[in-house]
N, C-alpha and C positions, 0 to 999 in steps of 0.2 A: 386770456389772449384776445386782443382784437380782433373783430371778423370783418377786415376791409372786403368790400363787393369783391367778388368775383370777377373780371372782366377779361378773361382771353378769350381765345376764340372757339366761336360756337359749335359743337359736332354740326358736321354738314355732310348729311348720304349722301353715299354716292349716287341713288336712284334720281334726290331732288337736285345734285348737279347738274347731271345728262339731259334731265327734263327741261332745267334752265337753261343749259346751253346749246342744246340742238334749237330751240325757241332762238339763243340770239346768233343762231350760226344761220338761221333761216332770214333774219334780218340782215345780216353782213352779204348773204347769197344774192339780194334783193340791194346791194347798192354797192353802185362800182369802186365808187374814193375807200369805200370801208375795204374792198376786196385787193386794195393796192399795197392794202399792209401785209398780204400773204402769210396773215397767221389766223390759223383755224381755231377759234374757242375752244371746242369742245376738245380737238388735238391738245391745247395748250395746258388743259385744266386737267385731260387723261393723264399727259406726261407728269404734271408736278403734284399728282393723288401717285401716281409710281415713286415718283421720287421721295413724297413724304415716306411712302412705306418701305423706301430704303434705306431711309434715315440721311439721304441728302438733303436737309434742312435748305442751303442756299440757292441749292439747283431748283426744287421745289417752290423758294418764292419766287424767282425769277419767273416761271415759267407761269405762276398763276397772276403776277404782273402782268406779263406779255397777254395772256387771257382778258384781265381785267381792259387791257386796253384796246384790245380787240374788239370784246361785246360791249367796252363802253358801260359796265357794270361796277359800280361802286364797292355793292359786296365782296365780289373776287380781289379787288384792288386792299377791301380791309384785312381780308384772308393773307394776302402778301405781305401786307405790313406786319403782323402778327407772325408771322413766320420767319420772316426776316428778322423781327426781333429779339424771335425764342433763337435764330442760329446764331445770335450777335454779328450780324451784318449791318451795323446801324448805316451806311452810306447805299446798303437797297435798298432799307426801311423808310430813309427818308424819303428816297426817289417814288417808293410804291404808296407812301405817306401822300405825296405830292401828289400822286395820279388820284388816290382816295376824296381828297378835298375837291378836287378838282371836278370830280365827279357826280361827288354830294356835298357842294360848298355849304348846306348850313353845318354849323359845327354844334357838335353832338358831344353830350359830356364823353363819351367814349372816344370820338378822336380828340377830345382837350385834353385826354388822359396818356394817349399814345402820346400828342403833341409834347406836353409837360415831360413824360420817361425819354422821349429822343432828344431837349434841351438840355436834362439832367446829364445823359450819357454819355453827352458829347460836351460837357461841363459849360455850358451856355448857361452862365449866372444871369443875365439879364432877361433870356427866354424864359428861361425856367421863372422866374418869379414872375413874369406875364402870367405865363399859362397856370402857373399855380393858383395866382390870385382869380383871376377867371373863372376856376373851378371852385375856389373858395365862396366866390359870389354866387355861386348858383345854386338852389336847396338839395342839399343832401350832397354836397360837391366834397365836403370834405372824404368820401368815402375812395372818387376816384384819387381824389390828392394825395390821399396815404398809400395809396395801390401805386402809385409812379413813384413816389420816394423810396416803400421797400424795394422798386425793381431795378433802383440806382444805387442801392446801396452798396455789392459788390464793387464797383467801380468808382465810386463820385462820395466816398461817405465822406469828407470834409465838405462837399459840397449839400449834400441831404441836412448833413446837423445846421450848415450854414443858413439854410431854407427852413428849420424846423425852427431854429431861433427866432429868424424876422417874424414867422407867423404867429408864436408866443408873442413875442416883444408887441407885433403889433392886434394884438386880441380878436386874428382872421375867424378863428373858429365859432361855432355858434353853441347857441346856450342848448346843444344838448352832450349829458354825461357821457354817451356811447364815443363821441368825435372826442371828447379829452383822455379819454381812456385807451381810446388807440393811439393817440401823438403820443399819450406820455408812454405807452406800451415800447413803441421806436424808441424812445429818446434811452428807456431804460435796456432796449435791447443793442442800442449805440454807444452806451456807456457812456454816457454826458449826467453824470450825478444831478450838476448843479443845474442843468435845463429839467430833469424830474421835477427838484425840488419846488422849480416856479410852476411846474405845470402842477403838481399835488397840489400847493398853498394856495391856485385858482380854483382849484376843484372846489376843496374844503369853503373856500370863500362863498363858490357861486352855488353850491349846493349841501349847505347844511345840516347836517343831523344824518342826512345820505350815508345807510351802511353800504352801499355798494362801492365810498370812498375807501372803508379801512380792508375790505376786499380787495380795492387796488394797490393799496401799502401793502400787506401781506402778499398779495401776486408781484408784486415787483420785489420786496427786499427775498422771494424764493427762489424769483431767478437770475435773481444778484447772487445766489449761492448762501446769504443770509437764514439759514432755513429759522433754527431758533427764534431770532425773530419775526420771523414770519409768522409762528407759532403762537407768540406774544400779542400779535397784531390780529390773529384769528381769535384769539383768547379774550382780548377787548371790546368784541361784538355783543358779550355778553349772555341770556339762557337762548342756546338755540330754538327751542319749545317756542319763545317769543318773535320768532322771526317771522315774514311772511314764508309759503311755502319755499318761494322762488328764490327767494335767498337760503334758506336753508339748503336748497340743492347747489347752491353755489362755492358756499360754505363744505360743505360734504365734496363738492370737487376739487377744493385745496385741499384739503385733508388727504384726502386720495394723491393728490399732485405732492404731497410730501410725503410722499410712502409710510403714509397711517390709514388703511383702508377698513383696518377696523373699527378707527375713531370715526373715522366718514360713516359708516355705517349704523354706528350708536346717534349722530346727527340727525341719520333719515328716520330712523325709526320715534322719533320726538312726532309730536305733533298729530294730524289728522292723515289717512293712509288712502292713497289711490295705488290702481296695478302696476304706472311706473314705478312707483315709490316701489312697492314689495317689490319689483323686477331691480331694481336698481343695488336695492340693500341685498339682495340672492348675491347678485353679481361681485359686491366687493367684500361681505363674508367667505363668498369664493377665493377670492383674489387675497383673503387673510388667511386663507386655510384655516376656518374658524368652523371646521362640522357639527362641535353642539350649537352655534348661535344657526346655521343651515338647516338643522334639525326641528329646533327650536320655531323659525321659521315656518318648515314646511305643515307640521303640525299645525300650529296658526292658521294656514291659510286654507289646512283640508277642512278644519271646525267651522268655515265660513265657506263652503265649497257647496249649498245645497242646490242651488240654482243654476244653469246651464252655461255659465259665464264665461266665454271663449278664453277671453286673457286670461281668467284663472287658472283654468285646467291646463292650457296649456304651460302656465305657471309652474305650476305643480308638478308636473311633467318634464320642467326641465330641473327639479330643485331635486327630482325625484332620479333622474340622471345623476346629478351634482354627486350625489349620495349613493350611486352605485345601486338603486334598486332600480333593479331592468325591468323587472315585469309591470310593476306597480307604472314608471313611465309608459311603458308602450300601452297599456290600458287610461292611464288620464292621456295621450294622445290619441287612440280612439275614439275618445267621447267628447272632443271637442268639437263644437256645434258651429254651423253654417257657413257657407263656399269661401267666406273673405279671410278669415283662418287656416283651412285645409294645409294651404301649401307651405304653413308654415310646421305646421304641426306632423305631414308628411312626412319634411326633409329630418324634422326631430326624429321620428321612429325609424327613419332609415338609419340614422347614426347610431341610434340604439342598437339597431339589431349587426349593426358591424362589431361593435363592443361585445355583445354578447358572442361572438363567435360565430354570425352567420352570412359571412359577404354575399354570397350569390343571392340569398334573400334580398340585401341591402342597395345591391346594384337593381337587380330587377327592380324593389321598387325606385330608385333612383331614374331608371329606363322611362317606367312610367307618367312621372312626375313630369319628365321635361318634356315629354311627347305630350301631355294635357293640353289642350287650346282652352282648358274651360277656368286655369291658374293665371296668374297675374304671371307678366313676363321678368318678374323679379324675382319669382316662387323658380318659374322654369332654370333662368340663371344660375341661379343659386343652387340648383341639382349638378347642374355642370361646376361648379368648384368645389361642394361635398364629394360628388363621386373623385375628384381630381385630387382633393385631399385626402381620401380616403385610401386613397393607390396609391399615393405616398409615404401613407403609413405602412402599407403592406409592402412597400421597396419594389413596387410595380413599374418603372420609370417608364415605359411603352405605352400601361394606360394611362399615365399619366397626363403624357403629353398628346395621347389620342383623345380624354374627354377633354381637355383644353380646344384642341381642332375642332372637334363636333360644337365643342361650344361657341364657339369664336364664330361658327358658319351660320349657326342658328342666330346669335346676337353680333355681327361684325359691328369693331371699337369697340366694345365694353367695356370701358374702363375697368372695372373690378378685373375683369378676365386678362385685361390686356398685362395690369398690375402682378396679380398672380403669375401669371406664365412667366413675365420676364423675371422673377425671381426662382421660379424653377428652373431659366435656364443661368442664372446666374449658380445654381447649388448641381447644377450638374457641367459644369465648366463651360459652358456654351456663351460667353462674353458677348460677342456681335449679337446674336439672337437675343438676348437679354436687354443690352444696349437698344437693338430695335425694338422690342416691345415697348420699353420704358419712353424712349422719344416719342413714339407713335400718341402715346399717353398723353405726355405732354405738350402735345401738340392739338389736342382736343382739349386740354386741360391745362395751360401754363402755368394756374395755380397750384396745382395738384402737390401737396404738398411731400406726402409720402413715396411720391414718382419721384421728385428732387432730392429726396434725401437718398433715394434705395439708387437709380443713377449715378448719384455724389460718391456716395459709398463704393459704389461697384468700382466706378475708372480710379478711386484712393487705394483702392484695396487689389485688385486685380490690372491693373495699369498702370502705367506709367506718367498719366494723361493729368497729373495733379495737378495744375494752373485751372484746367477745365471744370476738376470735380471741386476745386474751392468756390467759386463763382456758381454752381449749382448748388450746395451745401449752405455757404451763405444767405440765397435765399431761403432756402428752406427754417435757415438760422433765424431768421429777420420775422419770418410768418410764427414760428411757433420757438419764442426762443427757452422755455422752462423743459421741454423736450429733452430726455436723459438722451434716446437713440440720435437724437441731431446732434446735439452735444457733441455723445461719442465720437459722430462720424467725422464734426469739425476738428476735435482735436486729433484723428487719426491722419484726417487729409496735413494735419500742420507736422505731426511727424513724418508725414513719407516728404515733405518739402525739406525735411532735415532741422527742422523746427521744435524738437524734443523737447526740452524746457517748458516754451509755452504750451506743447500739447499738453504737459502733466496736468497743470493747472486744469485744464478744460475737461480732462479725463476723468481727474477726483471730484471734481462737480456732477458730471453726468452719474458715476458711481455713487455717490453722493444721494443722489436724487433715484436713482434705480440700480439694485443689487440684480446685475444680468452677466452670464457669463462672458459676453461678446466683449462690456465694456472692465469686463476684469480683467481678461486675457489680455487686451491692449496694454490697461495699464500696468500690466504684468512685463511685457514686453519693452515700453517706455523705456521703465526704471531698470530693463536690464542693460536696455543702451547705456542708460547714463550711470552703468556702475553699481547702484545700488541694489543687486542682486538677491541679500534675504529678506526684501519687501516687495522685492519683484517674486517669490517663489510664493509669499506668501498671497497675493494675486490669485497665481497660477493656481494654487489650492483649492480658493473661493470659486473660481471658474471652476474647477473640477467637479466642487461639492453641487455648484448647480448645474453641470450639465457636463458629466465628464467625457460623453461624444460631441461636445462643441467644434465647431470646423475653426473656427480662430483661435480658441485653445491649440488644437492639433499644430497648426500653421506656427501660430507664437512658439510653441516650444520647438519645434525644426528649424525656424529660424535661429533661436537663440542658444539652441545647443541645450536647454536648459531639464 
């Protein structure tokens, strides 16, 4: 998958707000013309940090506008345009766009970027190839270029392909592999065959003998739905053993990405071995349900165990987990060595001793961990959604949502936290609560990929809001499109549009690519619409077999009678 730059907007405390604009509210107090505008920064910038956390996206940029233009601060003004964005307001975007430049006229590949997605949105073919080419001239410019194409693509995609063509045609990109790999990634997640095609035969051209090429032939014809050949094209890379390391992990992450995670696994174990590598190969023996190759494994790594080596033991510890031996973990997690490991190695033994049957042990150390000032604040976090998942498992829903609270007070935005909660209140019916957590998210994160999909999903699946959750889903579609659960969620949002047909297609792809009951149950449901009832039951089987307390199982068959 491509990894265009990241570029929304940046988490901003509210501590360093206050601090900034009581500073420029002391300046407006200090001059009359400023004080004519009878809008108070700091009032302005309170009300729309309220309003984001009420999930009024529009009301929210306006008001940090109205701010921006008050203290005269460029930042608040980008803060608006970004927000205005993510609420698809593009006629405040522009206005708060306008005060932005205005403020800090030299242009910054970050507003060329916004500049270029508000031409696209608003299908300004002539702007947009300004501002694209702009970016394309500047080193490393291709990263935001592809960052404003995928975020037009919901709305403008004749006009994205039309822009991704002239850039081929006219050979904007530069001569490194990462930039053709992500245009040709769009092109093939745009479905324009024949513009792949020109972008591969440039690849192959400009950089020969490059296995990171037949990597991207195999990632593109897997999530063209081609698996087979994909397989072919992973198969033509030749002895793994022969690769650099770094391809071989690459290599091992198709494999995994075509639900062969045993084959991934026999990949990593080729060659010369570091702790990720052992960590990696644990994880997707795991993920085959393969206990003698885990066994096999854990053995191995104890016979080279005699030295004090943090990632080992704690290795060991978790393989020893893997494997249902409780005690032997909780003892290789005691004896992992020095402060920068602890917190990791803690939260492991706390998890153990819930498995083993002893919660109140579990929480208290849990209590423990997250009160340490002496842990990294990502050891302390990570206690607050262990304990939170852990009351979940127990059908606690009170603690649930109280270590979520405690957490959120200790780290406010945490993304992870923010992420989690609003999926708990999606599984406990709580839609708005859900809904806000997940904005809130994306509003610190506009990329956030898994916030787009699990948002998209939520208003497909529990709303009626389906215009809204396609255009969320989409992106999420655009960022990661070999993804089974986007998939899924793309073809469910095209059935609730009444779009059956094409959801099928979309459905047996995602199933395709991952045997999960969510996306059986669906397509169990599809093909009950459309009639075909003893391969809709047989679906409903498969879902059963994996998870026969599934909530979309349950749902699918209520609906359908079936």
């Amino acid at each position: 998958m491509p990894n265009p730059q990241r570029s929304g907007p940046r988490p901003f405390p509210l501590v360093a707000l206050l601090a900034a604009l009581l500073a420029c509210t002391a300046v407006v107090a200090g001059n009359p013309a400023a004080a004519q505008t009878r809008v108070d920064p700091l009032e302005a910038s309170l009300a729309g940090e309220f309003a984001l956390q009420g999930g009024l996206l529009p009301e929210a940029a306006r008001h940090y506008l109205d701010a921006a233009r008050a203290a005269q601060d460029p930042v608040l003004a980008e803060r608006a345009t970004r927000i205005a964005l993510l609420a698809d307001e593009d006629a405040l975007a522009r206005e708060a766009y306008d005060t932005w430049q205005a403020l800090a006229p030299q242009p910054s590949l970050e507003a060329r970027m916004v500049a270029a997605s508000l031409a696209l949105r608003a299908g300004d073919k002539r702007a947009a190839r300004r501002e694209l080419r702009a970016l394309l001239a500047e080193p490393d410019g291709w990263r935001p270029a592809l960052t404003a194409l995928v975020g037009a693509v919901g709305r403008q995609q004749a006009l994205v392909v039309a822009m991704l063509e002239e850039i081929v045609a006219r050979d904007a990109l530069p001569h490194q592999l990462q930039a053709w790999l992500g245009f040709g990634g769009l092109a093939q997640r745009l479905e324009q065959p024949k513009l792949v095609d020109r972008i591969v035969q440039q690849v192959v051209a400009r950089f020969p003998g490059e296995p990171r090429v037949a990597l991207l032939r195999a990632q593109l014809l897997r999530e063209g739905g081609k698996l087979e050949e994909a397989r072919a094209a992973l198969a033509a890379l030749g002895e793994p053993a022969q690769l650099p390391p770094t391809l071989r992990w690459a290599l091992a992450g198709e494999y995994d990405a075509l639900s062969d995670p045993g084959k991934a696994a026999q990949v990593l174990a080729l060659g010369a071995q570091d702790e990720a590598m052992y960590a990696r190969r644990a994880a997707l023996l795991d993920k085959a349900g393969d206990k003698a190759g885990l066994t096999a494994l854990y053995e191995e790594l104890k016979r080279g165990a005699t030295t004090p080596n943090p990632m080992r033991r704690l290795l060991l510890g978790q393989l020893a987990e893997l494997l249902e031996r409780h005690d032997e973990a909780l003892t290789w997690y005691a004896k992992v060595p020095g402060e920068r490991m602890q917190g990791a190695a803690r939260l492991r033994a706390a998890n153990v001793l819930h498995a083993m049957g002893r919660p109140a042990q579990a929480f208290e150390a849990l209590r423990a961990l997250q009160a340490d000032p002496e842990l990294t604040d990502d050891n302390r976090r990570d206690g607050y959604l262990l304990e939170a998942e852990l009351r979940q498992k127990a059908r606690d829903a009170n603690g649930e949502q109280e270590a979520y609270a405690r957490g959120l007070a200790a780290f406010p935005d945490d993304p992870a936290l923010l992420y989690a909660r609003g999926l708990m209140w999606e599984r406990l019916d709580q839609i708005g609560k859900a809904e806000a957590d997940l904005r809130r998210l994306l509003v610190i994160d506009p990329d956030n990929v898994a916030a787009l999909n699990a948002l998209g999903y939520t208003l497909a699946d529990r709303t009626d809001r389906y215009r809204e959750a396609l255009e969320l889903i989409d992106r999420a579609r655009v960022a990661e499109p070999g993804n089974a659960a986007i998939i899924d969620s793309y073809g469910w949002v095209l059935f609730r549009l009444g779009k059956a047909r094409a959801a099928l297609d979309h459905l047996r792809h995602a199933y395709a690519l991952q045997q999960d009951p969510d996306i059986a149950s669906h397509l169990g449901q599809v093909l009950w619409v459309l009639g075909r009832k003893e391969e809709a039951r047989k679906y409903f089987d498969d879902a059963r077999r994996l998870d026969p307390d599934n909530r979309s199982l349950q749902r699918a068959l209520q609906e359908t009678g079936a």
